[in-house]
LUMRO-122917 format. One record per residue (C-alpha): residue in one letter; x, y, z. Coordinates in pm, whole numbers, padded with zeros to 5 digits, always signed. Each point is the difference from the previous one (the first is absolute). Layout:
<recs>
AXYZ
...
</recs>
This chain:
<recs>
X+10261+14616+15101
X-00036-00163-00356
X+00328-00115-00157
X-00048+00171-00351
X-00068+00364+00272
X+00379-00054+00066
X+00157+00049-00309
X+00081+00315+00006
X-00095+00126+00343
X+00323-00120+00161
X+00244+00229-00212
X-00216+00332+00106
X+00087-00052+00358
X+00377-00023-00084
X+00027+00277-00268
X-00296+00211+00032
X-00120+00370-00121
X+00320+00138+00321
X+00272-00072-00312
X-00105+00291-00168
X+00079+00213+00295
X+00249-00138+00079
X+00224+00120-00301
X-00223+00276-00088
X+00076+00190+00343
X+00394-00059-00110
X+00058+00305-00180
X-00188+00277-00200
X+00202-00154-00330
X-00279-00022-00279
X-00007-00385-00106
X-00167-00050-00352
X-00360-00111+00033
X+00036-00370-00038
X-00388-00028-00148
X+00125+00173-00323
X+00128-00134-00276
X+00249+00272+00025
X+00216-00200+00306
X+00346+00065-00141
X+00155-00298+00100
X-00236-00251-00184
X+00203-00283-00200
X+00319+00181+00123
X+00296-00209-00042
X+00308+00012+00240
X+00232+00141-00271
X-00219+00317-00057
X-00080+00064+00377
X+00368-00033+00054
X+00005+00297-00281
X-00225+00174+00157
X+00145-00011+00342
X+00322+00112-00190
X-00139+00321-00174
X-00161+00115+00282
X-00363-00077-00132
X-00109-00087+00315
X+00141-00144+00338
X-00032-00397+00170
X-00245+00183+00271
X-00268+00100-00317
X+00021-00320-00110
X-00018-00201+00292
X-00324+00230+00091
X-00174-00037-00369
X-00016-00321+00044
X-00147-00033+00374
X-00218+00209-00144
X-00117-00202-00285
X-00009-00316+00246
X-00269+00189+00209
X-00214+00092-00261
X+00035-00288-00207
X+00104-00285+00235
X-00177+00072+00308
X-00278+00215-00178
X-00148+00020-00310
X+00008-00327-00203
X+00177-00157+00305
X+00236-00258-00138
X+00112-00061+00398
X+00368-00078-00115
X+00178+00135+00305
X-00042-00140+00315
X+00234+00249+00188
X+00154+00369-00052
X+00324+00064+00077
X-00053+00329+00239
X+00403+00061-00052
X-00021+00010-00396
X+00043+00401-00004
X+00209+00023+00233
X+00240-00245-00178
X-00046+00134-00293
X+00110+00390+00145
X+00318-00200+00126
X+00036-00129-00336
X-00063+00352-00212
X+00251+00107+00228
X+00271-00217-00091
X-00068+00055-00360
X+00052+00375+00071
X+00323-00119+00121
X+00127-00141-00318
X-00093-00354+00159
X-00177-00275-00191
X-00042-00328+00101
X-00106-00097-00360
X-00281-00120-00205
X-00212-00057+00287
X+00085+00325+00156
X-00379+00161+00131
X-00236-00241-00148
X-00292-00084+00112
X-00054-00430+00063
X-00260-00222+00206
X+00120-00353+00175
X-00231-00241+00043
X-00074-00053+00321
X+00142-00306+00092
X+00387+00160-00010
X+00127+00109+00328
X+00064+00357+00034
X+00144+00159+00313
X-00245+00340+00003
X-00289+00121+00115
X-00199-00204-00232
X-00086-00376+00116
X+00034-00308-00192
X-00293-00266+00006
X+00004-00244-00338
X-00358+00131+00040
X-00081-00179+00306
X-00225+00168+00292
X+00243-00225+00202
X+00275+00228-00036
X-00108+00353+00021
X+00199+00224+00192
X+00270-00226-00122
X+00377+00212-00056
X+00268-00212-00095
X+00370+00039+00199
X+00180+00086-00356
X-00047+00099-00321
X-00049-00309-00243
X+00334-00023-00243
X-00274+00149-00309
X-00089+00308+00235
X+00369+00102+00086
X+00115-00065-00381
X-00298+00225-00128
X+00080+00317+00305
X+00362-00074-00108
X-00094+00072-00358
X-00182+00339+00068
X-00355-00196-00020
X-00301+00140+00186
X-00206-00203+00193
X-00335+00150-00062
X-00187-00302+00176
X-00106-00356-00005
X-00176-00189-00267
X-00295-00216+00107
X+00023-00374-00091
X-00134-00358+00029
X-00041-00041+00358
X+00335-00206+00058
X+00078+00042-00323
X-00301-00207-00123
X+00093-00314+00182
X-00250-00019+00243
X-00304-00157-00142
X-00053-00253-00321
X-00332+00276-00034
X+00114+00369-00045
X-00034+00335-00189
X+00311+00130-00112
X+00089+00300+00182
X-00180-00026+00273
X+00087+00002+00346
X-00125+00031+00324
X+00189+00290+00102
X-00080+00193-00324
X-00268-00092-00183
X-00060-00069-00342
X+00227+00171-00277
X-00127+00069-00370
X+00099+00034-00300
X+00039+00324-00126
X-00103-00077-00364
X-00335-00153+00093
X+00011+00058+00353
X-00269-00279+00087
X+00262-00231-00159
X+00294-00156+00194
X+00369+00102+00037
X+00112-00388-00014
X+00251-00138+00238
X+00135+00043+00320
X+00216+00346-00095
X-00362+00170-00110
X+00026+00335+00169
X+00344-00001-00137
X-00127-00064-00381
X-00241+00207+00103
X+00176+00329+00109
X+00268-00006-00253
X-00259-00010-00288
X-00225+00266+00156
X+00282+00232+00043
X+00003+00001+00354
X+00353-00071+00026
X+00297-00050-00305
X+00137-00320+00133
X-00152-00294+00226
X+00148-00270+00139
X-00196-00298-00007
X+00065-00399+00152
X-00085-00344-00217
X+00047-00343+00070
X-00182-00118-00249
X-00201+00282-00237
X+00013+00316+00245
X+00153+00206-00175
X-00045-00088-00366
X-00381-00032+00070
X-00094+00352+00144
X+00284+00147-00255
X-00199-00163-00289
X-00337+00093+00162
X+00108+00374+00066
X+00138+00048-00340
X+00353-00017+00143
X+00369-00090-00048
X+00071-00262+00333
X+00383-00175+00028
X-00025-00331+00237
X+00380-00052+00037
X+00213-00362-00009
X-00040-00029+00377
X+00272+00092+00189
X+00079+00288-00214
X-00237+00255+00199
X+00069-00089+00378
X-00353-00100+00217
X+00141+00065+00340
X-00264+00210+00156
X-00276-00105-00166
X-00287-00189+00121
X+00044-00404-00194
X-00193-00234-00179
X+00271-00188-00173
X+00370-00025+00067
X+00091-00168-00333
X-00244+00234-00233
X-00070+00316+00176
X+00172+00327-00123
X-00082+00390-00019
X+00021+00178-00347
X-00096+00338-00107
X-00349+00074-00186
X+00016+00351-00245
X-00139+00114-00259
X+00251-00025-00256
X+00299-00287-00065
X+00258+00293+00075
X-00094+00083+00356
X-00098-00336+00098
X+00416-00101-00118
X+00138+00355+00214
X-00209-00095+00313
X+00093-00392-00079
X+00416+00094+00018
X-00093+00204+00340
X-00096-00304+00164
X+00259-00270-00073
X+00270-00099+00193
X+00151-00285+00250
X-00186+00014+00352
X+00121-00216+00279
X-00346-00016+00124
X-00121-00236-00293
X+00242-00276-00089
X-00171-00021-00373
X+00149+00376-00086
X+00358-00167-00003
X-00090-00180-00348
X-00024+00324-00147
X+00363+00097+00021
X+00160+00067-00339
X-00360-00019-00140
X-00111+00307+00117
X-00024+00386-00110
X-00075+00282+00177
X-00093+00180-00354
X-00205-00216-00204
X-00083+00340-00294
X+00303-00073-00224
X-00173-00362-00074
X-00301+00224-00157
X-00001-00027-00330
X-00291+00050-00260
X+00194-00186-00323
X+00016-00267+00287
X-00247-00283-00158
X+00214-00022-00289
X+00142-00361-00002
X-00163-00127+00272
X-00179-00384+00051
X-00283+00036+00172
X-00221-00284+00157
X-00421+00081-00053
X-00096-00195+00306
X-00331-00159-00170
X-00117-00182+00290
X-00052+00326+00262
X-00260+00109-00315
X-00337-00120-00096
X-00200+00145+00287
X-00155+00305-00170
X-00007+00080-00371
X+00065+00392+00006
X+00279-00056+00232
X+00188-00267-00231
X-00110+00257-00315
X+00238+00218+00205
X+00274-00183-00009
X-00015-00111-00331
X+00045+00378-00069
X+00291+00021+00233
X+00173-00273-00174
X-00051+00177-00326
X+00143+00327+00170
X+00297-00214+00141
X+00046-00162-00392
X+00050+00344-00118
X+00243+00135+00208
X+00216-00288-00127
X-00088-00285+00272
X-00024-00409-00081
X-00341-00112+00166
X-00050-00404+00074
X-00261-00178+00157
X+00062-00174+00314
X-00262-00209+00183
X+00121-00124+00287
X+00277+00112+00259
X+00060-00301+00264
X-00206-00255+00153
X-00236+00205+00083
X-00005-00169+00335
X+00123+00341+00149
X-00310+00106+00139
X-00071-00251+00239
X+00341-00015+00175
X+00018+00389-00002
X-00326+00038+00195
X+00147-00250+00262
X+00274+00159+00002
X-00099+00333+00071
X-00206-00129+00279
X+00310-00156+00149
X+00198+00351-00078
X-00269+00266+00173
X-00050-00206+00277
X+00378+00051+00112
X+00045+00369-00185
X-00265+00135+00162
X+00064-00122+00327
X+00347+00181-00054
X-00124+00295-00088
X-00214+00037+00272
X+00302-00086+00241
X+00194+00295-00163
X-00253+00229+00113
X+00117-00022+00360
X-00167-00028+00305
X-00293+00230-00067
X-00107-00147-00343
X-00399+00002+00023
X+00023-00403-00079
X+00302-00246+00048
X-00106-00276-00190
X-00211-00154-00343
X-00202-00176+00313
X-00095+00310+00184
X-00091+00147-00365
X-00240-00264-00099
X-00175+00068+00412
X+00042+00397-00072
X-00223-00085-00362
X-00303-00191+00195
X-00044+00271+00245
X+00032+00340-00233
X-00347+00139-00131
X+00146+00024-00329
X+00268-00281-00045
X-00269-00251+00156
X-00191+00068-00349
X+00227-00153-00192
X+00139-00329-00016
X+00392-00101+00114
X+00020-00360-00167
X+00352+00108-00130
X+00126+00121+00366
X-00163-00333+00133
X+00203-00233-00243
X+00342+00162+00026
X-00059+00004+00422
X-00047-00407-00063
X+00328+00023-00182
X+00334-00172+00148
X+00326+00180-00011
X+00263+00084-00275
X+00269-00293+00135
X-00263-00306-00090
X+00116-00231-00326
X-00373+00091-00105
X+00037+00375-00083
X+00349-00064-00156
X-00104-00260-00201
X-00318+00239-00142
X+00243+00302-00026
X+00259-00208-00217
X-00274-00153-00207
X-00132+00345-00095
X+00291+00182-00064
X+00108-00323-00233
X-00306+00021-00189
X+00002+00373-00059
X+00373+00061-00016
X+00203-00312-00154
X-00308-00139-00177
X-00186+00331-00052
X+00105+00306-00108
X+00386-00064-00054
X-00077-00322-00160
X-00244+00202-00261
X+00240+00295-00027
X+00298-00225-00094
X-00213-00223-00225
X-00123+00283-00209
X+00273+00234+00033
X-00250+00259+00100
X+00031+00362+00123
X-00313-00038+00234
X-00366-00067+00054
X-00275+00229-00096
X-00324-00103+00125
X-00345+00187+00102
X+00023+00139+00320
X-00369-00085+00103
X-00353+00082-00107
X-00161+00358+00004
X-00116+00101+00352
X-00337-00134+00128
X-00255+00158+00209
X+00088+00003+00371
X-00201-00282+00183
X+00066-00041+00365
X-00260-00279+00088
X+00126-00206-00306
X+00394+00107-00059
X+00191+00052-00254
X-00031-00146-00373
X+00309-00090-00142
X-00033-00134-00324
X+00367-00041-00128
X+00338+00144+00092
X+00347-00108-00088
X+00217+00118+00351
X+00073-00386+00109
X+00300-00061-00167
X+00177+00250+00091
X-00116+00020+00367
X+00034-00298+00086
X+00359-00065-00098
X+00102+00307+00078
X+00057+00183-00345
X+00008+00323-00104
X-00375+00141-00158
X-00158+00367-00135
X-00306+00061-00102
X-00022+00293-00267
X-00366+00134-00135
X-00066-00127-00315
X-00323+00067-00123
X-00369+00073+00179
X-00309-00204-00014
X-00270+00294-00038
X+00120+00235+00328
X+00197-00263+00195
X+00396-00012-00116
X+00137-00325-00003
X+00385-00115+00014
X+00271-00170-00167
X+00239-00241+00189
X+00391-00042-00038
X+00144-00253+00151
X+00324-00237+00036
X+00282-00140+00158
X+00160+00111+00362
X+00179+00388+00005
X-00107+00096-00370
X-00169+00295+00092
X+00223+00194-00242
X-00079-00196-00291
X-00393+00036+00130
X-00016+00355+00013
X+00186+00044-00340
X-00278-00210-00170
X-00298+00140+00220
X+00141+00347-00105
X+00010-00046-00331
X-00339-00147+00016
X-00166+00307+00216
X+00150+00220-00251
X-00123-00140-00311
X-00338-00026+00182
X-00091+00258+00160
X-00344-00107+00190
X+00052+00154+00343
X-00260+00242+00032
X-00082+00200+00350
X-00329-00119+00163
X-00306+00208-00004
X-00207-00153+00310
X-00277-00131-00203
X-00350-00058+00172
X-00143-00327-00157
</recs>
């Protein structure tokens, strides 16, 4: 079978035309008909479902159906964007449980009854597997709930499903399409859906801007969830690392990998953001968060909040495409007028960062995912990167593509040798001491805006994606906080505005990218355009 035959075949045999009757058969409850443009939950923020839920306008079962409903027909069917890799069969019935407690006086809080994806490389302990993507872990249930999972069922949250992705989170070939993966297929973009998602959290960029779910969680280590957020037309928040805990999910990077939330509007991306914080004992890196953490990041909202602040223009992540940089000339102008000081800045560190992040990572995935495939017990489907890379050459479908990423890290030597600590210490110099503090302090700046990336290309699976400029290094790479807020649109594709800056200022982010998406305004619901 042809390689190009395979992108899109594999997610039918996981999530095929029995979804439909599977929640259909539930109950006789009408469900709105998720083809109209009368679905009644469309661009529905948290705070008014929460209203809604409270006047008795309709109950967490409804909801949770509506939009099953509109992921069959528009999803799986119809214009396919093939953003969900996995239903959740138990989503009704936790959601009765839940409609019940709210008949009980009981609310967990914001986060009570709504509807969120995970991408599926975070551990959940359900019916539902959990595969990065990879054919070599189907069938795959993890012992325990990763720490995101049990913080989001804690909250209230319903876990609707799983979000396709980047086959191991887009670090498995130098070659790929964004959003692809073997288990899954290919996801689109539901603006122009023969244009890509971008990134490794695609189906959750995806799903959250189609309306499939209110909330997604998505996974970056370096652009994977700023990238689909951007692409999708998105709010995405990649946290300081070690303010979201990892344990439970499936690793690239132990020094830049983190979760964050992907929505549709700065507000619920900052509620879901203060559900998942916290210190976990499983991941060492959550203890730097103490004192620096909230578990309510709304009060920092604030749309006067531009006034007075120094912000950086970060001139070298621009150039690569005139429209886009016309964008954020207007941005700046929008940012002026709400009161803000806007410099030029054209360089943040060495910019030597690249080259000792890559070897890092290769050092860091080797050993992570060897862990993670020890945590999954005796009966995990593979044990080791090694028996991954011989799983890959023998598959009908992973054979197709190439593993030059898998091969490297396998060749890679453990965490202990002076080599990887010297590499890890010469990074985080360059983009910590000599990078973004060193330009924060110098300038007495606020943050970083920056363009988040280019407007989506056309999906090409023989020749990969086609990055043409993006601005999610810094940050990633030493760790820093980053979101990505839609800024403007280059004909039908949105693109987005970065904010970034020093370690655990997330509250003085979100007050500036509020006041920005307010005096804005360009998030606008996708319309599944046929080009």
């Amino acid at each position: 079978m042809k390689r190009r035959n395979f992108i899109s075949h594999s997610a039918k045999a996981v999530v095929g035309a029995h979804l439909w009757t599977i929640y259909a058969c539930q109950s006789s409850t009408p469900v709105a008909d998720a083809t109209s443009t009368t679905f009644p939950f469309e661009e529905v923020t948290i705070d008014q479902m929460q209203t809604g839920f409270a006047q008795g306008d309709f109950t967490i079962e409804e909801v949770i159906k509506a939009y099953l409903a509109r992921i069959e027909t528009l999803d799986q069917a119809g214009p396919k964007i093939n953003s969900i890799i996995e239903l959740n069969p138990d989503a009704v019935a936790i959601a009765q449980t839940l409609d019940q407690e709210l008949q009980a006086g009981q609310s967990r809080g914001p986060l009570h009854g709504i509807p969120i994806v995970l991408k599926d490389n975070i551990d959940t302990h359900d019916k539902m597997m959990t595969t990065a993507g990879s054919r070599a872990l189907l069938g795959s249930k993890p012992l325990q709930d990763s720490w995101v999972t049990a913080k989001l069922r804690e909250a209230g949250a319903v876990i609707i499903g799983k979000a396709n992705l980047s086959e191991w989170a887009n670090f498995r070939s130098n070659v790929s399409s964004s959003g692809w993966s073997g288990r899954g297929g290919q996801t689109r973009n539901p603006y122009v859906i023969d244009r890509n998602p971008c990134g490794s959290s695609a189906g959750s960029g995806a799903a959250v801007s189609a309306n499939f779910c209110m909330l997604a969680i998505g996974t970056e280590t370096n652009g994977s969830i700023v990238c689909p957020s951007h692409a999708n037309g998105v709010v995405g928040i990649k946290p300081t690392v070690g303010l979201v805990s990892r344990a439970g999910i499936i690793p690239i990077s132990e020094t830049q990998d983190t979760a964050g939330p992907m929505a549709r509007t700065v507000r619920d991306a900052a509620i879901c953001l203060g559900a998942l914080t916290g210190i976990d004992e499983k991941d060492d890196k959550t203890a730097d968060s103490e004192g620096k953490s909230y578990t309510d990041y709304t009060p920092f909202l604030n749309k006067d909040g531009l006034k007075g602040k120094k912000i950086a223009l970060y001139t070298s992540s621009m150039g690569f495409h005139r429209e886009v940089d016309a964008r954020i000339e207007e941005a700046v102008a929008v940012m002026e007028k709400q009161g803000a000081e806007i410099i030029r800045l054209d360089k943040i560190g060495s910019g030597n960062g690249g080259r000792t992040s890559f070897q890092v990572m290769l050092y860091e995935f080797k050993d992570g995912l060897n862990k993670y495939f020890a945590s999954l017990g005796p009966d995990a489907p593979v044990k080791s990167l090694e028996e991954l890379i011989a799983f890959n050459k023998q598959d009908e479908i992973e054979s197709l593509f190439d593993q030059d990423l898998l091969e490297r890290a396998q060749g890679m030597e453990g965490l202990d040798t002076p080599k990887y600590k010297e590499l890890l210490a010469e990074m985080l110099e360059n983009t910590r001491d000599k990078g973004i503090d060193e330009a924060m302090a110098e300038h007495g700046l606020s943050a970083i805006i920056a363009p988040t990336g280019s407007a989506a290309w056309k999906t090409d699976p023989i020749n990969g994606d086609l990055f043409l400029g993006g601005s999610s290094s810094p940050a990633a790479r030493a760790g820093y906080p980053n979101i990505t807020v839609p800024m403007g649109w280059i004909e039908d594709l949105p693109v987005g505005l970065s904010f970034f800056g020093a370690a655990w200022t997330e509250p003085l982010l979100l007050e500036i990218a509020y006041a920005f998406e307010q005096a804005s305004l360009q998030r606008k619901a996708p319309t599944f355009i046929e080009s």
